[in-house]
N, C-alpha and C positions, 0 to 999 in steps of 0.2 A: 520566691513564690513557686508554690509546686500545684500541677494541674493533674485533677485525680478524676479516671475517666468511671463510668460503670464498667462493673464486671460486667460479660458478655456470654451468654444471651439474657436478657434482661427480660422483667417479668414480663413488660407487654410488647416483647419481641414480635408480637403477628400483628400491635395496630400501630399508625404512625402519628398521633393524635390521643390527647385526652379534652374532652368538652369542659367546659365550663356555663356553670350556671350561676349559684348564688356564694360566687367564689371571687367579684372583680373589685375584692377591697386591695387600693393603691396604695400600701405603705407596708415598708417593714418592720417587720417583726422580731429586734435584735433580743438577746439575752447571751448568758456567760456564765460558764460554769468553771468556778477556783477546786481545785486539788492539790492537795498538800501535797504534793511529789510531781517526778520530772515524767510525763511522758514518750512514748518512743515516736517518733515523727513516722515515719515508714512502717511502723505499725499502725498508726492511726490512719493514715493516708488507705491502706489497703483493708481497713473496718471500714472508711466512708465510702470506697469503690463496690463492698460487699454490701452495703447498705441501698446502695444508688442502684442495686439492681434489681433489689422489693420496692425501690422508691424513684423509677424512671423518672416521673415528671419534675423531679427536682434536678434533676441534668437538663430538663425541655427549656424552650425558651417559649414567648408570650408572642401569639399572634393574633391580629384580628383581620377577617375577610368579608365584605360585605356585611357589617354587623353580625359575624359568627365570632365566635371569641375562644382561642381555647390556647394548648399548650403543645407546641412538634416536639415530639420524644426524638429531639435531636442528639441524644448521649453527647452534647455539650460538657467536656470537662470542668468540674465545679474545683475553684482555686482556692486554695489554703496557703493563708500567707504565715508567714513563720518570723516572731521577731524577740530578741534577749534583750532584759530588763536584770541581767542576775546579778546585780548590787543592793537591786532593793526586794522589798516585801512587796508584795501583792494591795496590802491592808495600806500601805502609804497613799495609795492612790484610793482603792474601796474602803475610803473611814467606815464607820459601825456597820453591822451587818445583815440592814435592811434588805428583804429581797429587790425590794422596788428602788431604782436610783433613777435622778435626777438623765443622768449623760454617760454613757457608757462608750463615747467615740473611739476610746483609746484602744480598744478591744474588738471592734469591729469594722467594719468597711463606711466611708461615706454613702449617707443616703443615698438610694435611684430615683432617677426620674423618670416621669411618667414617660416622657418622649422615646429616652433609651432604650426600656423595657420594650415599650409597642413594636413590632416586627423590626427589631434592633436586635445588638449580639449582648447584651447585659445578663448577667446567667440571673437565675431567682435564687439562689443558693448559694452564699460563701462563707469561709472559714477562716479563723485566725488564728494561732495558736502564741504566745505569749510569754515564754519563758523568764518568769523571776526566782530569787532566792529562793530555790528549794520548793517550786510554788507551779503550777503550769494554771492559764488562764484559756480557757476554749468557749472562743466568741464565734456564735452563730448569726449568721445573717440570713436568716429565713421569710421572704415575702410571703404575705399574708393570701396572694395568689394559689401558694402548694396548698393551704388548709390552717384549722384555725387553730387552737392550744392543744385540742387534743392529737393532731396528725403530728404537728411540730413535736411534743412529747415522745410519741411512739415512734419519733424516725429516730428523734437522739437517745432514745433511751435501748432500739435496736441499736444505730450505732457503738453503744455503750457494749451492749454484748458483744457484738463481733470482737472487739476491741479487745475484750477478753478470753477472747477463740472461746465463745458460750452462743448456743443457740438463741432467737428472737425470742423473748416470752409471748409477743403477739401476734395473734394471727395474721394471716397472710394477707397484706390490705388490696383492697378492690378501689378500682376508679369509674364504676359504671354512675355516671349520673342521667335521674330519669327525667324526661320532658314534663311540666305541667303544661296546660293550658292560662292563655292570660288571665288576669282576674277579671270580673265584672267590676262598672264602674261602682255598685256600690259594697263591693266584697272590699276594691283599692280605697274607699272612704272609709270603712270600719277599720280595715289593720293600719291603715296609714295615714291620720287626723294630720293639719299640719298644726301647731301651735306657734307662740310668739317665745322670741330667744331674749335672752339678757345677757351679755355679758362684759363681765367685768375684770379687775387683774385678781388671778389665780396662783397658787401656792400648792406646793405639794405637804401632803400633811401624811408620816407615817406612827403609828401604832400597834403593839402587839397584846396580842390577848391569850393566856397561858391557858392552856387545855385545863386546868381548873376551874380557869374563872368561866370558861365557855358550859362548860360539865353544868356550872350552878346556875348560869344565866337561863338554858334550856330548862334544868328541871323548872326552877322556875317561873315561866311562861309555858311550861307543856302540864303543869299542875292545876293551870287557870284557866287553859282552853279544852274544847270540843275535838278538834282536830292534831293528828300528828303532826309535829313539826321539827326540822330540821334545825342542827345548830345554826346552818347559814341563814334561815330564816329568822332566827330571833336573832343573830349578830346585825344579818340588817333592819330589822326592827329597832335595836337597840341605837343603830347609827342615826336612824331616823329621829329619833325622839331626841339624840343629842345634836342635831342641827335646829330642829325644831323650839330647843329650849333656846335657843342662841338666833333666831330672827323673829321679825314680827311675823311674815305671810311661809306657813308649815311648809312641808314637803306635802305636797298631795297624790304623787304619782311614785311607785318602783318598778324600774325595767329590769328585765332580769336576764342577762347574754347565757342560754341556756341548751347545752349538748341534749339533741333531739335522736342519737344514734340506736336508742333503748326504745323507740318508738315502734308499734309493730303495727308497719303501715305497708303497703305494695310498692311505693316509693322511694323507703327508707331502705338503705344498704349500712348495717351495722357497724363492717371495717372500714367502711369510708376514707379513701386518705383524700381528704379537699373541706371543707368547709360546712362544717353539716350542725351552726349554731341557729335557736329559734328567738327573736327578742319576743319578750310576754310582760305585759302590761297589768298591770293589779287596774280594780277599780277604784272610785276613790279611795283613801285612806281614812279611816275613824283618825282619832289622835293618842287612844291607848297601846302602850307595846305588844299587847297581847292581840288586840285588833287587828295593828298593822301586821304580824309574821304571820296570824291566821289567811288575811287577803293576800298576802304573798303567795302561802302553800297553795290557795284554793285558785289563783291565776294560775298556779303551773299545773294542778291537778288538769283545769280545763285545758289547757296546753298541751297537754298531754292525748286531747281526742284525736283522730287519724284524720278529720276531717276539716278541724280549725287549724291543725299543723298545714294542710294542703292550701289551706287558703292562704294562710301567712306567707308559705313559702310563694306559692304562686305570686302573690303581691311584694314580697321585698324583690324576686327575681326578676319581673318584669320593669320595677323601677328601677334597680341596679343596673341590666342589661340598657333602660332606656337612659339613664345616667351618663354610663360608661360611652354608651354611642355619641352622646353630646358634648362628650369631651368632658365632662364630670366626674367625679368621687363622691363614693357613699361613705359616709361618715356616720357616727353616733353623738346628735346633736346636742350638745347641753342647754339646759334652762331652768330656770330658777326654782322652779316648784316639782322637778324630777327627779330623782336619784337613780343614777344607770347603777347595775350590780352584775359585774362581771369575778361569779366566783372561781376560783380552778384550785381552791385548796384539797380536791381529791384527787388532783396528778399527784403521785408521790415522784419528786423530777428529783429529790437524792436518790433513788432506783436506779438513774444514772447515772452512776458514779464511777466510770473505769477502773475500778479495781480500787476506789476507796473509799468504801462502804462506810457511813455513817461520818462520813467529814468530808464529802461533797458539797459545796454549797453554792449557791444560784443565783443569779442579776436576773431584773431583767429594767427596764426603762418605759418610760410613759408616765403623764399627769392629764389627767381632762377633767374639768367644774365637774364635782359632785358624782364623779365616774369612780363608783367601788369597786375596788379591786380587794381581793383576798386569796392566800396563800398561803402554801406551809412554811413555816418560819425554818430559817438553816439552823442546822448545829451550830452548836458552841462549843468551844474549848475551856475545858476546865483547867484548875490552876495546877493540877496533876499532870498536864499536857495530855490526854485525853480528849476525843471526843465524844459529844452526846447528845441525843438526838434531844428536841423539845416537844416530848410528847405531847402532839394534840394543839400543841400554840400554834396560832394565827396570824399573819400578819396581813394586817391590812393599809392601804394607799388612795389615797385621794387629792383630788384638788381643791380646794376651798377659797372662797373670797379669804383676801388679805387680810381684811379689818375683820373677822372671825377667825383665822384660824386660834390666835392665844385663848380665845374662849373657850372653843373644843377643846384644846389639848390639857386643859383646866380643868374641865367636867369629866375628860375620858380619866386625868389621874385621880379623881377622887375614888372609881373604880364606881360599880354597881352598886347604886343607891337603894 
């Protein structure tokens, strides 16, 4: 086990503290990244120390004081543990090369607990590095505490640079978070309706969709409708109407876990490193594809005003804060007639790649009912031994009732009807 401190003086060398706001989601956030060659260990070790110095709070530890809640830039050294597998393949253990996997324990640290974290010495940050045949495995253990996919992205994907003595490609992240006001009781009734849950046993169900077929899905639905629309819009359009075919009572809602950093609000700090996601609710759903990815665009359009962002934020942040104080977790609820859509297929996370560019490829773990997930599909290796990328393919993951999943995955290979 080797303990790798910040380099010193670190960015927020003059405060002793980062706040926290709409940032106290309790659970981690593993992923792993396979490269086809052997790493140098003390070269990596002293990329994540050069990393840890634009990324303080990921050496801090979690405290909470009279219901304030935030992070001591304790430059707590974050552990990288180091173990050889070099008999076997990498691929023995990660069969086909979904991004999305079931359990990824082998590769990174046992869960934390809530307990440990709380004014305990549990770091929010650790590392494993994985040595097989010819293969290194770099599993991160990143709590959902330092920020959401996009901070996680830009620390590993800084890291990624250092790593190859190559400057950050992004800018220099800020931790200023700004105070709202609480909500009004009826501001907390509109963003935050309670409904009723169902749940039942769940399955992970993964799928890929080649930058072709997405190319003609789009034209396709952007030739029918009024409004611009995004590929992830009619991808989840199209998921909808294939769960749709396959029960009796439709989907009638889409959430959608959505980077608010592009918002130009007095609030909003662009380089954000913490937690800077919006959920946005569609109105009801019609039951045509082109309906549903219109009310999609047209929920984030409205999403996008500086004044329904304040309110939202103001209401999930005062429930979270009152959560967290009660001894609670926020979570993203499932239920039956909802589809969550959580896209992040615009990180390009092979950009990460330590020096092997275009056959870098990605884990990461997680399944929740009817919680969309979508991402760029990893390379492949051709029968030349070569790699190469999958232009524009897709991969998406979900959870699904048991006794539907053979249905879906029945209709998804007939392909676009």
């Amino acid at each position: 086990m080797h303990l790798v401190f910040p380099k010193l003086p670190t960015l927020l060398h003059h405060q002793a503290t980062v706040d926290l706001a709409y940032d106290l989601w309790f659970h981690d956030a593993n992923g792993v990244y396979v490269l086809p060659g052997t790493i140098d260990v003390e070269k990596f070790n002293n990329a994540l120390s050069n990393t840890l110095q634009l990324y303080p709070h990921a050496a801090g530890q979690l405290r909470c004081q009279d219901g304030r809640w935030f992070i001591e830039l304790t430059n707590t050294p974050v552990p990288v543990d180091v173990s050889y597998v070099e008999e076997k393949s990498s691929s023995s253990i990660l069969q086909e090369d979904w991004v999305w996997k079931k359990d990824l324990a082998l590769f990174s640290f046992p869960r934390r607990t809530r307990a440990g974290l709380i004014n305990g010495t549990e770091p929010l940050l650790r590392c494993k590095l994985t040595f097989f045949l010819e293969e290194t495995c770099i599993g991160i253990s990143w709590h959902h505490i330092l920020g959401d996919a996009t901070t996680r992205f830009r620390f590993i994907h800084t890291l990624s640079q250092f790593y190859q003595n190559k400057v950050p490609e992004f800018p220099t992240p800020t931790f200023r978070k700004h105070a709202l006001p609480p909500p009004t009781e009826a501001i907390a009734t509109e963003y935050y309706p309670k409904a009723e849950a169902h749940l039942k046993g769940v399955e992970p169900l993964n799928w890929r969709f080649t930058g072709e077929e997405l190319r003609r899905l789009h034209a396709s639905l952007s030739s029918s409708g009024q409004q611009a629309l995004t590929i992830q819009d009619c991808l989840s359009a199209y998921i909808v109407t294939v769960l749709n075919r396959c029960r009796e009572r439709p989907i009638r809602i889409v959430t959608n876990q959505a980077n608010y950093r592009r918002v130009k609000a007095p609030f909003v700090e662009e380089n954000l490193a913490g937690n800077a996601v919006q959920t946005i609710v569609t109105d009801q759903l019609p039951l045509d594809m082109v309906g549903i990815a219109t009310a999609i665009r047209t929920s984030i359009i409205r999403s996008r005003d500086p004044q329904d962002l304040e309110n939202w934020l103001s209401t999930a942040t005062h429930l979270m804060l009152t959560n967290a104080n009660a001894g609670k977790s926020f979570f993203f609820q499932p239920y039956d007639d909802v589809i969550d859509v959580n896209g992040t297929s615009s990180l390009d996370r092979g950009g990460a790649h330590f020096g092997f560019p275009d056959s870098a490829r990605y884990h990461m773990e997680g399944c929740m009912k009817f919680h969309l997930l979508t991402v760029k599909s990893n390379p492949m290796k051709g029968a030349d031994g070569v790699w190469h990328a999958r232009q524009g393919s897709i991969d998406i993951s979900m959870g699904v009732p048991t006794e539907l999943k053979s249905r879906i995955l029945d209709i998804l290979a007939r392909g676009f009807e």
